[in-house]
PLY file of the C-alpha trace (Angstrom):
ply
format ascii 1.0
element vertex 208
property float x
property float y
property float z
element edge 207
property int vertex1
property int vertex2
end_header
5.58 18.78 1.52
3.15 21.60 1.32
2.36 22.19 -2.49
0.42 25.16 -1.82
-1.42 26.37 -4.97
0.70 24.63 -7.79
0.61 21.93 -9.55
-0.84 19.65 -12.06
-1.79 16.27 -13.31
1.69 16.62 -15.66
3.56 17.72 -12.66
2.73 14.97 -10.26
3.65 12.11 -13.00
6.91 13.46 -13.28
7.03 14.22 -9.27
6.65 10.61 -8.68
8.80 9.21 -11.60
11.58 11.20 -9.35
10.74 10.56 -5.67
12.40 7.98 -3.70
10.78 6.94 -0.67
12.98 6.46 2.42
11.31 3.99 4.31
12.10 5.38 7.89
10.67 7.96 7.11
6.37 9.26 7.00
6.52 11.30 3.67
3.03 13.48 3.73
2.39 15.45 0.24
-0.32 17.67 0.56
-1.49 18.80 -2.42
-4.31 20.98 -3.50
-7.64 18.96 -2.97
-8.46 18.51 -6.45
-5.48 16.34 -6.97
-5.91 14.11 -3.74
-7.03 11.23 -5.25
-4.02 11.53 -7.70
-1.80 10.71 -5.23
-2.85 7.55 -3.72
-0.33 4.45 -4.01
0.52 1.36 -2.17
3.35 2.65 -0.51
3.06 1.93 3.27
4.83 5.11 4.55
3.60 7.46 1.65
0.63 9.63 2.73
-1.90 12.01 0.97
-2.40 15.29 2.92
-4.45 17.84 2.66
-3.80 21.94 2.94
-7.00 22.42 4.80
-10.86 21.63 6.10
-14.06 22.92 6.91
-15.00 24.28 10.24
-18.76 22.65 9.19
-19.67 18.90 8.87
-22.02 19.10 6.08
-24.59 21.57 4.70
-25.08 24.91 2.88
-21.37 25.97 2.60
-20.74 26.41 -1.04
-16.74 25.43 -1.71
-15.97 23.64 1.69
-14.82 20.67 2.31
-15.24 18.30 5.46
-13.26 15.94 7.79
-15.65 13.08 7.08
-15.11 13.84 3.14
-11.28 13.64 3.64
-11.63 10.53 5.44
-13.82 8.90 3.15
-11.19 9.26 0.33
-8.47 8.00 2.56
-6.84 10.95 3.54
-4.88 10.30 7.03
-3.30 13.74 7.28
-4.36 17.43 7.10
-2.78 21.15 7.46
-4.62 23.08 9.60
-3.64 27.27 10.74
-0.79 27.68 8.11
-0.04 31.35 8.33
-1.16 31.88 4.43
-4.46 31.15 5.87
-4.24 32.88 9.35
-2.58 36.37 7.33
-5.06 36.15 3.89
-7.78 34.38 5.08
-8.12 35.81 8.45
-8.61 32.55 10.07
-8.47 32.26 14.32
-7.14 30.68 16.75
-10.48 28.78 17.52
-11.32 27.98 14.18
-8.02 26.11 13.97
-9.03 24.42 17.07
-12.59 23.32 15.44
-11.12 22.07 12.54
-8.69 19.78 14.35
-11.16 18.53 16.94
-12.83 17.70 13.26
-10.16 15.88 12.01
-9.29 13.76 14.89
-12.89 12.57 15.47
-12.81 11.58 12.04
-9.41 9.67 12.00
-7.09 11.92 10.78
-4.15 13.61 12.10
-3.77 17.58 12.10
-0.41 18.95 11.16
-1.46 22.49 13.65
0.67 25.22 12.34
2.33 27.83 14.96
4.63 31.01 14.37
5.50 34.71 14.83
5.91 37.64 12.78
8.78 39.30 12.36
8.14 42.23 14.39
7.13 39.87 17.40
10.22 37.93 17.01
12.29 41.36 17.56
9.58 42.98 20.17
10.92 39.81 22.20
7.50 37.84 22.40
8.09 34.39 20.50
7.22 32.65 23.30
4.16 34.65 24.36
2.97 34.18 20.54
3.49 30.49 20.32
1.88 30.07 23.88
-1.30 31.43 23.45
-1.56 29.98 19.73
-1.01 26.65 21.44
-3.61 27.13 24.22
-5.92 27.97 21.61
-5.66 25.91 18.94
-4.88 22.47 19.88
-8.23 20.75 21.33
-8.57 18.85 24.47
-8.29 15.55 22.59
-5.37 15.99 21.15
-2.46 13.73 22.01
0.82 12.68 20.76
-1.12 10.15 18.50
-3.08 11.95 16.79
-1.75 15.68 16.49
1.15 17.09 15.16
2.63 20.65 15.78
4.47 22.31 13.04
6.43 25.47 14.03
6.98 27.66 11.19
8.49 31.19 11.58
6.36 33.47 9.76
9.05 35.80 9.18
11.19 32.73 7.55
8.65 31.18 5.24
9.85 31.60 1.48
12.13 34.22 2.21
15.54 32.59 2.79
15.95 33.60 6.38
16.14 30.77 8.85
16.59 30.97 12.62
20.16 29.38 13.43
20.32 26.10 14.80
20.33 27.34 18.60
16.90 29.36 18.08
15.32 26.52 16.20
16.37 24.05 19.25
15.19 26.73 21.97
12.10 26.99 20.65
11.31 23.43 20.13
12.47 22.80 23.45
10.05 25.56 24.63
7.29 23.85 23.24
7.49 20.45 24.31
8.11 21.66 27.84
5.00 24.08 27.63
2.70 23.49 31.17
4.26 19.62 31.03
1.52 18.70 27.80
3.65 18.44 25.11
6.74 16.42 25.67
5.79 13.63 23.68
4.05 15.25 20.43
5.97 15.52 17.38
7.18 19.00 16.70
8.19 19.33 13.70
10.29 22.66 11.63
9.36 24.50 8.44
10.37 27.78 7.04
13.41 27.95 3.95
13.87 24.49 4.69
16.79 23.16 1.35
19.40 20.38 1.03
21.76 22.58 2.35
20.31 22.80 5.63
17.74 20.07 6.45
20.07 17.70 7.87
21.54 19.50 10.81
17.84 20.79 11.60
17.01 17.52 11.54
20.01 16.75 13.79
18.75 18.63 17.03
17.37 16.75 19.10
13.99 18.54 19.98
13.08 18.23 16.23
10.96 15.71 14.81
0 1
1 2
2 3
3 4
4 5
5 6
6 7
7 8
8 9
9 10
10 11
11 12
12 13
13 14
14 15
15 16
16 17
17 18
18 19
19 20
20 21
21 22
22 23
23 24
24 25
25 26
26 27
27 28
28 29
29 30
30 31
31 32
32 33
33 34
34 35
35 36
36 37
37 38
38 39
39 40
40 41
41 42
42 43
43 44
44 45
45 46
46 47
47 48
48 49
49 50
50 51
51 52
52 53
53 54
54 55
55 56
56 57
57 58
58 59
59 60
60 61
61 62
62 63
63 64
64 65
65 66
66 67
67 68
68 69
69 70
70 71
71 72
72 73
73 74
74 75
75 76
76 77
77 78
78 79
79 80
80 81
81 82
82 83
83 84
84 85
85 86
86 87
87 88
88 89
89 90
90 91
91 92
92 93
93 94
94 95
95 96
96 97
97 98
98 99
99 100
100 101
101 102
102 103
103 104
104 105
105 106
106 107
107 108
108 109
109 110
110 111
111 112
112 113
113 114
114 115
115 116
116 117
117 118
118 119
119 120
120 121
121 122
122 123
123 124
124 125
125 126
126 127
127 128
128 129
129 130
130 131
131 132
132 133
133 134
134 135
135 136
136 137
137 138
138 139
139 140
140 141
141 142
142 143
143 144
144 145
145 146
146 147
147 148
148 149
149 150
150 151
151 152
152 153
153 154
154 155
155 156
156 157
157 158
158 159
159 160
160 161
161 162
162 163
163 164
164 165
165 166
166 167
167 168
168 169
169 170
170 171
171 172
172 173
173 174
174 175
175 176
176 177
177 178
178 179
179 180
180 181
181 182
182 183
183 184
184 185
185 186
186 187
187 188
188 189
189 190
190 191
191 192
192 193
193 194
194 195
195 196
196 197
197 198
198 199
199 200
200 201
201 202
202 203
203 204
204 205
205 206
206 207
């Protein structure tokens, strides 16, 4: 669950007072960084993530915040190239890549966001988009152990278009069968995700 930039201390009581854990499942909340440390508990499959790090380790970098800050409060997971920060804070393709080579060394997983536009989805080059983004973004290191990949339509995020369930399985497909790498990492979907339509995206069987 990607908060974004909402919420606050009244919010998350009442957040938790309603959430019921699933324990098959790996529930990650990533909240904004201030409220982090808010949302530790002792539940074993209930994880703190957060929306984004720092390219730097430490030094003169006024607002940033590192991988080896995030794991010394615990944090196990971390966004990293959501298209909010790719579109409004022009962020690259090797910058992405930095900042999960960062957050593996230091013990936490990268959630590495991937999608296209719109106009590349009609122009017909999806899979030239989601290629390159790959190539560039996940590091050498990464494995299915310690990275996720999160594809997320650009074109479907908050605006209550959603591939159908054929596109979303192509795609997925695609990606785990990109140059023989990927078979094995967790792909997960996001984009106008609701009740009304998580559990047959859930269903396919290239989803994670």
């Amino acid at each position: 669950a990607n908060w974004k930039l909402n919420g606050n201390i009244e919010f998350i009581k009442q957040y938790y007072q309603k959430l019921s854990i699933n324990n098959a499942n790996c529930i990650v909340i990533c909240s904004p960084s201030i409220f982090l440390n808010k949302l530790q508990n002792n539940n074993k499959n209930l994880f703190s993530g957060a929306q984004d790090v720092s390219v730097y380790d430490e030094g003169p970098f006024t607002g940033e915040i590192s991988a080896k800050m995030l794991n010394d409060n615990k944090i196990k997971f971390c966004l990293v190239g959501h298209s909010e920060r790719r579109q409004f804070f022009n962020e690259k393709n090797q910058n992405i890549n930095l900042k999960s080579k960062n957050l593996i060394e230091n013990k936490i997983i990268p959630i590495i966001c991937i999608g296209e536009t719109l106009d590349e989805r009609k122009n017909k080059q999806t899979k030239e988009v989601l290629s390159k983004q790959i190539e560039e973004c996940i590091p050498d290191l990464s494995n299915f152990e310690n990275t996720i990949i999160a594809y997320e339509p650009i074109w479907a995020i908050g605006t209550g278009l959603t591939p159908n369930l054929e596109e979303i399985e192509i795609v997925h497909e695609f990606i785990k069968k990109l140059k023989g790498k990927f078979n094995q990492f967790r792909v997960l979907y996001g984009g106008s995700v609701k009740p009304s339509n998580c559990k047959e995206i859930n269903a396919l069987k290239n989803v994670d």
